[in-house]
DRENDOFI-571149 format. One record per residue (C-alpha): residue number from 1; residue in one letter; x, y, z. Coordinates in steps of 0.5 Angstrom, whole numbers. Layout:
# residues N
NODE|k|r|x|y|z
NODE|NUM|A|X|Y|Z $
...
***
This chain:
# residues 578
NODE|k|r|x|y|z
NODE|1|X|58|202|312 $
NODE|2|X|62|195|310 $
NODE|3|X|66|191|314 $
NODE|4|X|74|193|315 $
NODE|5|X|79|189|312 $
NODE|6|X|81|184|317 $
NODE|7|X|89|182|318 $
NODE|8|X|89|174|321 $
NODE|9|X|95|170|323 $
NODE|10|X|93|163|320 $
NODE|11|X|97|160|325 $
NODE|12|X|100|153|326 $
NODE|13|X|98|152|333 $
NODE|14|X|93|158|334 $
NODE|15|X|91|163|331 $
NODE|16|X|88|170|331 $
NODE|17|X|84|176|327 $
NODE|18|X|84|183|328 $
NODE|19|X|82|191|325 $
NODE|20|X|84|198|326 $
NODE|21|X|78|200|329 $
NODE|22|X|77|208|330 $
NODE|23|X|86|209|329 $
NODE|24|X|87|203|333 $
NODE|25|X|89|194|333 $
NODE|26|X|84|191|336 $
NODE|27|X|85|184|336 $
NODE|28|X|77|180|336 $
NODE|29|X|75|175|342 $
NODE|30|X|72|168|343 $
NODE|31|X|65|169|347 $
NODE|32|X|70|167|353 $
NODE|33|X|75|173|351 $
NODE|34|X|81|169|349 $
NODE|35|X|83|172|342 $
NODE|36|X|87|166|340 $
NODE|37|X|84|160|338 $
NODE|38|X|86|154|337 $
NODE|39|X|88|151|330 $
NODE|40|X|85|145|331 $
NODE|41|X|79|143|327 $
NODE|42|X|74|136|328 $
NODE|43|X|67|133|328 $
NODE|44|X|62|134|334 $
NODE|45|X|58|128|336 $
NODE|46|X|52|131|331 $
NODE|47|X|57|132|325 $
NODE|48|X|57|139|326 $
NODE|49|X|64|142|324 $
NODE|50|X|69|144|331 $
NODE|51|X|74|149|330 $
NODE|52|X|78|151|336 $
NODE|53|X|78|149|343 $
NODE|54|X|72|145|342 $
NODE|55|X|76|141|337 $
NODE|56|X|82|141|341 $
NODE|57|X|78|138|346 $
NODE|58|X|75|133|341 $
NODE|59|X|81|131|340 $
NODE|60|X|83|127|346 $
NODE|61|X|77|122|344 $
NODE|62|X|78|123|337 $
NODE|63|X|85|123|335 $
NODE|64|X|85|121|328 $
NODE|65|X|79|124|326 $
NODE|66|X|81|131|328 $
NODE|67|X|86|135|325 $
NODE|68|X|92|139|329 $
NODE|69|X|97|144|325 $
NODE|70|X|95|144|318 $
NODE|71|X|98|150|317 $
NODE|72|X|106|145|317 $
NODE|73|X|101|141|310 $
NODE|74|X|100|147|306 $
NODE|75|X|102|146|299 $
NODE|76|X|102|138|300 $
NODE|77|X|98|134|295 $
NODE|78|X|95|129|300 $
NODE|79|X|88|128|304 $
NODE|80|X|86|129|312 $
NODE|81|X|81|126|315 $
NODE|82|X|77|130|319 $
NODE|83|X|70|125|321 $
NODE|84|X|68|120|316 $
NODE|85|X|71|126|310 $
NODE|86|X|78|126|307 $
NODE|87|X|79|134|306 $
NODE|88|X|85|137|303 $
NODE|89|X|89|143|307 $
NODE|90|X|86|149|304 $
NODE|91|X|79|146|306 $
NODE|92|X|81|144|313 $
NODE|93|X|84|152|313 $
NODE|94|X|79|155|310 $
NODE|95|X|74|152|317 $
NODE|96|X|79|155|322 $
NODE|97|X|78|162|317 $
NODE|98|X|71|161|317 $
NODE|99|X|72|161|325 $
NODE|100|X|76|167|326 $
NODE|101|X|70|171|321 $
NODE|102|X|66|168|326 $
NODE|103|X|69|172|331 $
NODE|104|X|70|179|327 $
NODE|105|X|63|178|326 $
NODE|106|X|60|178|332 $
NODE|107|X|64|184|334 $
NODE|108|X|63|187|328 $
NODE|109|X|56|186|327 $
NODE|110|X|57|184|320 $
NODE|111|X|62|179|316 $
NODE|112|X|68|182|314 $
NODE|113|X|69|180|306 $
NODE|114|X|77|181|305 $
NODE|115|X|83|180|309 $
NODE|116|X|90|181|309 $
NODE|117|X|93|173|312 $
NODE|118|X|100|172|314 $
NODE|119|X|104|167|312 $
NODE|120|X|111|165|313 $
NODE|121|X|116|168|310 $
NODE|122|X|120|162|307 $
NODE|123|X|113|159|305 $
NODE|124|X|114|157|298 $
NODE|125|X|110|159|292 $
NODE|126|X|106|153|293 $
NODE|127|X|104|154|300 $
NODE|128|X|103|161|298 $
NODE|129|X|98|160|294 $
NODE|130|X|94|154|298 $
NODE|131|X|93|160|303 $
NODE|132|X|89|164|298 $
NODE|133|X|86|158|296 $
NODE|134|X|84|156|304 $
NODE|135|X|82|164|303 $
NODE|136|X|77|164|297 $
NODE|137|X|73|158|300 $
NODE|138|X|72|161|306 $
NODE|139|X|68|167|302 $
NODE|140|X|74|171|304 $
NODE|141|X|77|176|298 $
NODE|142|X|85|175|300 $
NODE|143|X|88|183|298 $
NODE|144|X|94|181|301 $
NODE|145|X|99|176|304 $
NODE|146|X|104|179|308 $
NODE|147|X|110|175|310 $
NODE|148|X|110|174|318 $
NODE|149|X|116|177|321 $
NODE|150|X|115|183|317 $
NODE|151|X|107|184|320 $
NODE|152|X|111|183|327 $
NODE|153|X|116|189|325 $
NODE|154|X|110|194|323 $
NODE|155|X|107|193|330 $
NODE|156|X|113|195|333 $
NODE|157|X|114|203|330 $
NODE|158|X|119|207|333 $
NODE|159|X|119|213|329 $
NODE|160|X|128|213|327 $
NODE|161|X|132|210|323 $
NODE|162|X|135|202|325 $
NODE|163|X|137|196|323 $
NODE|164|X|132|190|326 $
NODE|165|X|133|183|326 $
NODE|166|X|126|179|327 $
NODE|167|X|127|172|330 $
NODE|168|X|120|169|329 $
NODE|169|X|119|162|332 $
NODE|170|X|111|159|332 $
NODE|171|X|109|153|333 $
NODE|172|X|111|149|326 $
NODE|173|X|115|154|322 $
NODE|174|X|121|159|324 $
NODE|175|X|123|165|320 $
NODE|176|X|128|171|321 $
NODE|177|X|129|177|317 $
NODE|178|X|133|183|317 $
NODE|179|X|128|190|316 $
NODE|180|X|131|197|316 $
NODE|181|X|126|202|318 $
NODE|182|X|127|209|318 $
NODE|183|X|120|214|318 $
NODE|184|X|114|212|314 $
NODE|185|X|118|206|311 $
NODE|186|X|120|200|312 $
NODE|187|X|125|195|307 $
NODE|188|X|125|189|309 $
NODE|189|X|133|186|306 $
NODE|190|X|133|179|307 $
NODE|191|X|129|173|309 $
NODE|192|X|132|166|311 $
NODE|193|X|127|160|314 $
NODE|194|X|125|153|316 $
NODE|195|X|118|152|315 $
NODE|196|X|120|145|318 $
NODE|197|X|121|148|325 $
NODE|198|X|118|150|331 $
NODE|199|X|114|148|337 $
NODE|200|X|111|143|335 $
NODE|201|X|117|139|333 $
NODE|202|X|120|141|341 $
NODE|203|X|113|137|342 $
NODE|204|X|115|131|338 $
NODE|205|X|122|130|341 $
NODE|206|X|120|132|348 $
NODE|207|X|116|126|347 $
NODE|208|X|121|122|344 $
NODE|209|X|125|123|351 $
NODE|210|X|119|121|356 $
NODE|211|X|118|115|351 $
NODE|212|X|125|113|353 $
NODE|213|X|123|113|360 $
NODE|214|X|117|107|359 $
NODE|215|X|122|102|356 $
NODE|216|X|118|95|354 $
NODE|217|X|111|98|355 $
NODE|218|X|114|104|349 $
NODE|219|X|110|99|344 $
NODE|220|X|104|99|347 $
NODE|221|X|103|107|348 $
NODE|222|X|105|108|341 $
NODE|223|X|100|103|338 $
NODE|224|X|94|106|342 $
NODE|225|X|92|113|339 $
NODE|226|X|89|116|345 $
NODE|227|X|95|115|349 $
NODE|228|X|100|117|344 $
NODE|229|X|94|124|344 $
NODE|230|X|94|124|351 $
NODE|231|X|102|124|351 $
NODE|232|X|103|130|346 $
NODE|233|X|98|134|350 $
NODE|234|X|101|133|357 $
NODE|235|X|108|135|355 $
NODE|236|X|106|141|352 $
NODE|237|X|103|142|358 $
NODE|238|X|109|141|362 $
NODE|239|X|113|144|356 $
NODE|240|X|109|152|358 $
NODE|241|X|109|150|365 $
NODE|242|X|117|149|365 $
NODE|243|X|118|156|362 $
NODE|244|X|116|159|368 $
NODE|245|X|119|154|374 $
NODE|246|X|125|149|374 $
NODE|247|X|122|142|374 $
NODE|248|X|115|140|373 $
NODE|249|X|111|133|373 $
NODE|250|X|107|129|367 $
NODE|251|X|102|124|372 $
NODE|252|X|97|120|366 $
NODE|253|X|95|114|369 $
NODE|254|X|92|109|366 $
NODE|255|X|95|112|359 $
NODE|256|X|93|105|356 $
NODE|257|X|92|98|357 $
NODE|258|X|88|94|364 $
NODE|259|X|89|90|369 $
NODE|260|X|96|88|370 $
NODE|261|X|98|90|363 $
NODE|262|X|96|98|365 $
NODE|263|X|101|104|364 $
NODE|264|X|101|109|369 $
NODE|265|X|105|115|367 $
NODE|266|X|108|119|373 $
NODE|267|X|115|123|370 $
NODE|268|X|118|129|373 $
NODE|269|X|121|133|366 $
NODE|270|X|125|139|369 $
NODE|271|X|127|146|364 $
NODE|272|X|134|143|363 $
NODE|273|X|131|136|360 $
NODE|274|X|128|141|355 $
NODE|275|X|133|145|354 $
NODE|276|X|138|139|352 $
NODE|277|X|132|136|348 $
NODE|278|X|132|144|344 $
NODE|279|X|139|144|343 $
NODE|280|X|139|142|336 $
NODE|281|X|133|146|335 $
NODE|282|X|136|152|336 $
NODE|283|X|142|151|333 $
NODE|284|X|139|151|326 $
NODE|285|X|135|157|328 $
NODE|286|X|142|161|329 $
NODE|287|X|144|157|322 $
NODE|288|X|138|161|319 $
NODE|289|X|141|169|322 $
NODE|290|X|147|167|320 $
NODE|291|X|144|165|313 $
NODE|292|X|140|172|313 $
NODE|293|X|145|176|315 $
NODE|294|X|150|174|309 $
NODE|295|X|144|175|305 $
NODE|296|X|142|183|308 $
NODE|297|X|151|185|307 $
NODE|298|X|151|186|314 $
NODE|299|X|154|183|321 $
NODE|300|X|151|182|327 $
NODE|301|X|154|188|330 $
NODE|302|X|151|192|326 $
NODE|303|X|144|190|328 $
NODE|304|X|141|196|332 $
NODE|305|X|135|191|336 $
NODE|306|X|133|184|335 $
NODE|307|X|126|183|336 $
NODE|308|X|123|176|339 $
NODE|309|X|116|174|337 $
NODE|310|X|112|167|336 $
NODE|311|X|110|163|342 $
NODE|312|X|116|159|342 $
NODE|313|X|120|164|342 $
NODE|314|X|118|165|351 $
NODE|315|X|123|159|352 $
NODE|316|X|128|162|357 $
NODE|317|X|133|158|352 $
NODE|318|X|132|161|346 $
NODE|319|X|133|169|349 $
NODE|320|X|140|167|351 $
NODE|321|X|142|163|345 $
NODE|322|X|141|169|341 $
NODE|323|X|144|173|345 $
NODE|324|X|150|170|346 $
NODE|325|X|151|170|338 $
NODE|326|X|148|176|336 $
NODE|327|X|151|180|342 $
NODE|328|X|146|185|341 $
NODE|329|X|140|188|345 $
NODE|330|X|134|183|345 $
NODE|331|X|126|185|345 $
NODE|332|X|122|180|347 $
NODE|333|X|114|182|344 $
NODE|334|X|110|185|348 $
NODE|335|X|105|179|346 $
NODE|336|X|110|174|343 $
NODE|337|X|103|170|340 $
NODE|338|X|100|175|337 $
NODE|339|X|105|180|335 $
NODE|340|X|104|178|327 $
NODE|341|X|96|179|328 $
NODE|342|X|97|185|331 $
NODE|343|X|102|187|324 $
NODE|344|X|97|184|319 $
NODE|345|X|92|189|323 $
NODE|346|X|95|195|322 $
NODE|347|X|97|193|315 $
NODE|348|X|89|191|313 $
NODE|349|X|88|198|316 $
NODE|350|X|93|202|311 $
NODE|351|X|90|198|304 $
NODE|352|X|83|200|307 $
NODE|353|X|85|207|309 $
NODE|354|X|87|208|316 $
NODE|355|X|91|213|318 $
NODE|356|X|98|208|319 $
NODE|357|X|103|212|314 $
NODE|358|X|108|207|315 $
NODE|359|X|110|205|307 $
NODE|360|X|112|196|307 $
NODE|361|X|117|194|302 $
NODE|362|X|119|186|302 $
NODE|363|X|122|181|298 $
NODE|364|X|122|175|296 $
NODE|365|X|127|170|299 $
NODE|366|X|128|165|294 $
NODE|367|X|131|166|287 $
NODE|368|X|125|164|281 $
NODE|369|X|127|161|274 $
NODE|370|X|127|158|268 $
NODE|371|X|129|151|266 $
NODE|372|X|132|151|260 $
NODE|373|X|138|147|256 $
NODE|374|X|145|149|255 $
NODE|375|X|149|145|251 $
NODE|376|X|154|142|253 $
NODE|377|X|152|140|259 $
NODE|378|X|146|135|260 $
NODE|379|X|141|135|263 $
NODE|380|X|136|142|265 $
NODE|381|X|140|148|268 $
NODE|382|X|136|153|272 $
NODE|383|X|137|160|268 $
NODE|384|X|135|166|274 $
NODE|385|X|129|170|273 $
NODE|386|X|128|174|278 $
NODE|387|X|133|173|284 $
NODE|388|X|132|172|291 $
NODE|389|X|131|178|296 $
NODE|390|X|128|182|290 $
NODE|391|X|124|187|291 $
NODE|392|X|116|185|290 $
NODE|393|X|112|186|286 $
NODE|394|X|117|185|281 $
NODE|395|X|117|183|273 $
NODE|396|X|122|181|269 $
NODE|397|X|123|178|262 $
NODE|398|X|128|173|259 $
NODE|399|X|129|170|252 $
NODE|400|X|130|164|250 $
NODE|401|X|129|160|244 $
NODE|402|X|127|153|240 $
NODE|403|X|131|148|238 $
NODE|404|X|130|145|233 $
NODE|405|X|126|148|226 $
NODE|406|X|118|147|226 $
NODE|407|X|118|146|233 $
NODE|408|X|111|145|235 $
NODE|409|X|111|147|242 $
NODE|410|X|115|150|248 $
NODE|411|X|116|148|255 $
NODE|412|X|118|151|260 $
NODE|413|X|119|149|267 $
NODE|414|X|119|153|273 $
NODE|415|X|123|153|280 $
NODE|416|X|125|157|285 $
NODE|417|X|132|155|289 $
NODE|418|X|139|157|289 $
NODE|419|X|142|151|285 $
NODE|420|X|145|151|278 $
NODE|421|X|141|144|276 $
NODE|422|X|135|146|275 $
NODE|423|X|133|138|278 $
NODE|424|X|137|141|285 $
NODE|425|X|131|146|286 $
NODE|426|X|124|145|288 $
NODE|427|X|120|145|281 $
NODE|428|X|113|149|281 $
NODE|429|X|110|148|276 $
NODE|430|X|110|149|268 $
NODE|431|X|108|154|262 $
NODE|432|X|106|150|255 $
NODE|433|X|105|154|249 $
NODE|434|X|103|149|244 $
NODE|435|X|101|149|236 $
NODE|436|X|107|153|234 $
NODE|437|X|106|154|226 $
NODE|438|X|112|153|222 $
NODE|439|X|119|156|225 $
NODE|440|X|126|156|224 $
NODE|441|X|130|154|230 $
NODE|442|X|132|158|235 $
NODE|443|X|126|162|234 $
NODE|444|X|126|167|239 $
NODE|445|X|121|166|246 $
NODE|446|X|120|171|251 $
NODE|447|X|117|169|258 $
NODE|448|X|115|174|263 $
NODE|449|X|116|173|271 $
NODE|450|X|111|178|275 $
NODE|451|X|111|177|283 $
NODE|452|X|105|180|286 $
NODE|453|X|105|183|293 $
NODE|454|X|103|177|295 $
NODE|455|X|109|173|293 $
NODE|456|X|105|169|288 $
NODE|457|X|108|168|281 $
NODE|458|X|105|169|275 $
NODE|459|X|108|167|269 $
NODE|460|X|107|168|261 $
NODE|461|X|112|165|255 $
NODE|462|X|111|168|248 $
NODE|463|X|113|165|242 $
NODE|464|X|115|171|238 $
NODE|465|X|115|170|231 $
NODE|466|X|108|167|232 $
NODE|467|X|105|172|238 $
NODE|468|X|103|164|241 $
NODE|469|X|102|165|248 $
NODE|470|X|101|161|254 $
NODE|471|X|100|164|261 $
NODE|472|X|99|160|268 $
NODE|473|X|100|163|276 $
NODE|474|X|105|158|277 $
NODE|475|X|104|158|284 $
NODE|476|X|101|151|286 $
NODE|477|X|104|147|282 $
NODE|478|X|99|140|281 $
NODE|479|X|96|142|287 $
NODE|480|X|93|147|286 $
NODE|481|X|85|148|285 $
NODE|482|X|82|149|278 $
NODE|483|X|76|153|278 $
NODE|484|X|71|148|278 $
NODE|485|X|74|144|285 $
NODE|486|X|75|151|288 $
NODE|487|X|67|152|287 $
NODE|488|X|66|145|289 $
NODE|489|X|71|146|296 $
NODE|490|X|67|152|297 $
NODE|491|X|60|149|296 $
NODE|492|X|62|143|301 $
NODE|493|X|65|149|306 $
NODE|494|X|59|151|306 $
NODE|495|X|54|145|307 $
NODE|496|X|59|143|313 $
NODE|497|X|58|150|316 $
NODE|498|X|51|149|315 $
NODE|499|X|50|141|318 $
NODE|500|X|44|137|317 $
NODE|501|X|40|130|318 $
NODE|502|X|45|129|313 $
NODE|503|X|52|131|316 $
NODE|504|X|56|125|318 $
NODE|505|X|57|124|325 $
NODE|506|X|63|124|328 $
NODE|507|X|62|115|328 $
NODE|508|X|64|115|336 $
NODE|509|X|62|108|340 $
NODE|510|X|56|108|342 $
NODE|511|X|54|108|349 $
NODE|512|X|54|101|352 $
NODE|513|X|60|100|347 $
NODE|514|X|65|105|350 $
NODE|515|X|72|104|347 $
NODE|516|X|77|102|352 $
NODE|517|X|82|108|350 $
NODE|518|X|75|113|352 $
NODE|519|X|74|109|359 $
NODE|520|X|81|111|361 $
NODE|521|X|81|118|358 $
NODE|522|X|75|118|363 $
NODE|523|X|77|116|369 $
NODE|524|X|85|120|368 $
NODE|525|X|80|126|367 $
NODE|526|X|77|124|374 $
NODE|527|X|84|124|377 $
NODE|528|X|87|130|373 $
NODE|529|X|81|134|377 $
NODE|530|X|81|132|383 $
NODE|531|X|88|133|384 $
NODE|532|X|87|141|381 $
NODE|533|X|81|141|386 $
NODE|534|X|86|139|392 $
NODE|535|X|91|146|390 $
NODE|536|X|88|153|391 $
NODE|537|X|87|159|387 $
NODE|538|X|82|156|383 $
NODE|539|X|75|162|383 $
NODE|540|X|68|159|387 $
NODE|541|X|65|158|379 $
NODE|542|X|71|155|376 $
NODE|543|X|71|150|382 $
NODE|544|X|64|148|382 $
NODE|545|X|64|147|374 $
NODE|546|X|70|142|375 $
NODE|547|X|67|140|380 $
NODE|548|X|60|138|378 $
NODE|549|X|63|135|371 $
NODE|550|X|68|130|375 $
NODE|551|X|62|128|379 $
NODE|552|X|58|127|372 $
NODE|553|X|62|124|368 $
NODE|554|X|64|119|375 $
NODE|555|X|56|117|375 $
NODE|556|X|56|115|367 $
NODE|557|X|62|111|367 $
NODE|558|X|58|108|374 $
NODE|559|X|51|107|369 $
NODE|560|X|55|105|363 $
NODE|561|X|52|111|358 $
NODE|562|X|54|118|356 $
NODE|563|X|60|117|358 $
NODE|564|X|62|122|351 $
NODE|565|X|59|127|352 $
NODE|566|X|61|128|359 $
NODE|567|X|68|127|359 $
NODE|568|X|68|133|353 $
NODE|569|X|64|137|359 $
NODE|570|X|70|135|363 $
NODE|571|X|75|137|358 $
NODE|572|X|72|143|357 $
NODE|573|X|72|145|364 $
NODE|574|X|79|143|366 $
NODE|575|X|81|147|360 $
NODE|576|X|80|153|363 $
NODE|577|X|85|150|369 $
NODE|578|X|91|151|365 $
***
């Protein structure tokens, strides 16, 4: 017997796996059973690959060899450092895949070989296709990729008509789509979104705000990546803490600096400082429903439930913001944070048989088309192929023809926007059909636009008199992976799961030569314990692993060694404290 196709939410913040197991989701476990893992990947002391919470921890004594939200860089042609490598994005994606199969693996008993991942519905065919890069080299067949307000809505099946607006706010991307359901079917109508906006960039303006409150030692912070790292977790901490209670504290002594020139943050951050901060935010988001709902043809008053989903989405504010503008009922998900898992789960179970009858019909959100010269006007102009909001998979053809006589090649650029100059548009790429033979002008060439289930475009332009034909999945642009680098990228995954004598290490200060920012990370992490051993509602277990850590990270700082591995010891420990 095979492995199910498994649905994964590849997250910006966390993210998950999950299958139809005997006619139900289920979502797959850590060995200490959390489902959600933590989007973060570094480099142990050994050079082994972290991926997760242990990463997350590495980070603290790491920062800038361990990388968080990775899923915002997709489609970027850039290169991150994680240890002493510099990897792209869908290399550093494909570590946290890798987990997640880990992760089914071990419930399952052996290793899932396709999936169905989601992806952001405004995700641009770029980002799209760096997915399914991120996917192949992790060993992964991708049999689909689902837009993430779309496997929310499949996770909430009511068995009557409605018209649902999905409002999906994560941690670095928000979407918002308008869905009609009726018995067995679903039609997504229009999709709208920031693939620029989401808890992450909360956490950036929160921190903007208690930067503020350190006047002249700002600087200072800001220069030290261990405090700015430490920062950015306390306000995070207290960001999930405020949407709970009214008023909390960030206490970080010794956040950077000795002696007299030591900065010792105690600031208290209260739900009405995050909500102000929010505001602006917010207001984009309520932008996208609106642009959303012009798309679909339909008013707010028509909506029948909006469903919340996402981890950002449990902000009180963001509840009552909706509502006020849509005046409609809300539903806040079940579990906000895995409700796309959950939808990628039941649709990786219809494409591998199960019994989940519900048919999927989605869109594309952006217009795709050619650039092409229209005399008089200078300049290329954006000729529309296929337009947005058309039903996938689709394929359209459209003529158009050379120049001038004996033409010698046709190019034809490709974008995706909604811009008459085809320079206003985001361009993604190019089809080339070179060595024409000798033709008259205006020779007809026939392209073809065929938009896969996915949202991956594939395009063909065929030079008619000729039958010369080029062909290109225009998905990537200069980014994407040849054959060659993707067999490279996966040989190197591989050799990184797989750490040897030869793996680099994490390059971290040896003992006796601690770096001052360790040191003070150190003796907060001591502090920060005491102060959760002072409170109740701690468990005996717990209480003497926190204990036990603090105790043995105090006696390495006192003898001068192991000071690393003890204070990710203690990190660890804390971790299961919030």
């Amino acid at each position: 017997m095979t492995a199910p196709i498994v649905g994964i939410d590849l997250g910006t913040t966390h993210s998950l796996v999950g299958a139809v197991i005997d006619g139900r989701m289920r979502l797959f476990s850590r060995p200490d059973g959390t489902t959600l893992l933590p989007s973060v990947v570094g480099v142990g002391l050994d050079g082994s690959v972290l991926v997760g919470r242990e990463a997350r921890n590495r980070r603290l004594l790491d920062p800038e060899g361990t990388v968080t939200s990775v899923k915002r860089r997709m489609g970027e042609d850039v290169r991150l450092r994680l240890g002493d490598r510099e990897l792209s994005p869908p290399e550093i994606s494909a570590q946290i895949l890798a987990a997640l199969l880990d992760m089914a693996e071990a419930e399952l008993g052996q290793r899932p070989s396709k999936a169905v991942i989601t992806v952001p519905a405004y995700f641009d065919e770029h980002q799209r296709q760096a997915t399914k890069d991120a996917g192949e080299i992790a060993g992964l067949e991708v049999a689909r990729l689902v837009n993430e307000p779309t496997a929310a809505a499949l996770t909430y099946e009511t068995g009557q008509e409605e018209l649902v607006l999905v409002y999906d706010l994560g941690g670095g991307t928000f979407d918002v789509s308008v869905l009609e359901r009726d018995e067995g079917f679903m039609e997504v109508r229009a999709s709208h979104g920031d693939t620029r906006l989401g808890g992450d960039d909360l956490d950036a303006a929160l921190t903007e705000r208690v930067l503020e409150t350190l006047g002249k030692r700002r600087a200072q912070v800001e220069a030290d990546p261990h405090a700015m790292t430490r920062l950015v977790e306390a306000v995070e901490r207290a960001k999930i803490e405020l949407s709970s209670r009214e008023a909390t504290r960030i206490h970080e002594p010794f956040l950077t600096g000795e002696g007299p020139s030591v900065v010792n943050l105690d600031h208290e951050l209260t739900r009405a400082d995050v909500e102000e901060v929010a505001q602006p935010l917010l207001e984009r988001t309520v932008a996208c429903i609106d642009t959303a709902l012009g798309t679909a043809g339909v008013a707010a008053a028509d909506l029948d439930r909006v469903l919340l989903v996402g981890g950002a989405s449990q902000m009180p504010r963001v509840a009552a913001l909706v509502e006020d503008h849509l005046d409609r009922p809300l539903q806040l998900a079940e579990s906000p944070d895995r409700a796309v898992a959950l939808g990628a789960a039941r649709l990786a179970g219809r494409m591998d048989g199960s019994d989940v009858d519900e048919i999927l019909v989605d869109i594309t959100p952006f217009t795709l088309g050619a650039g092409v010269f229209a005399r008089p006007e200078p300049g290329l102009v954006s000729s529309p192929v296929i337009a947005r909001s058309t039903v996938v998979p689709t394929e359209k053809t459209a003529t158009y023809y050379t120049l001038w006589e004996d033409q010698e090649a046709v190019e034809v650029p490709v974008c995706q926007g909604e811009a008459h100059r085809f320079e206003d548009n985001t361009e993604i790429g190019e089809v080339t059909v070179a060595d024409l033979p000798p033709s008259p002008e205006a020779s007809p060439v026939d392209v073809v636009f065929r938009l896969d289930l996915s949202g991956v475009l594939h395009v063909s332009a065929t030079h008619r008199p000729s039958g010369q034909r080029a062909t290109a999945t225009i998905a990537h642009g200069p980014q994407r992976l040849t054959e060659q680098h993707r067999e490279e990228a996966r040989a190197l995954h591989r050799r990184m799961r797989e750490p040897s004598s030869t793996a680099p290490a994490a390059s971290p200060a040896p003992d006796g030569a601690v770096s001052d920012g360790q040191l003070r990370l150190a003796r907060s992490l001591i502090r920060r314990a005491e102060r959760a051993l002072d409170g109740a509602g701690i468990d005996a277990p717990l209480r003497t692993r926190v204990t036990e850590a603090a105790a043995a990270l105090q006696a390495a700082i006192d003898e001068g060694e192991g000071i690393a591995e003890r204070t990710e010891a203690l990190t660890d420990a804390l971790y299961d404290l919030d």
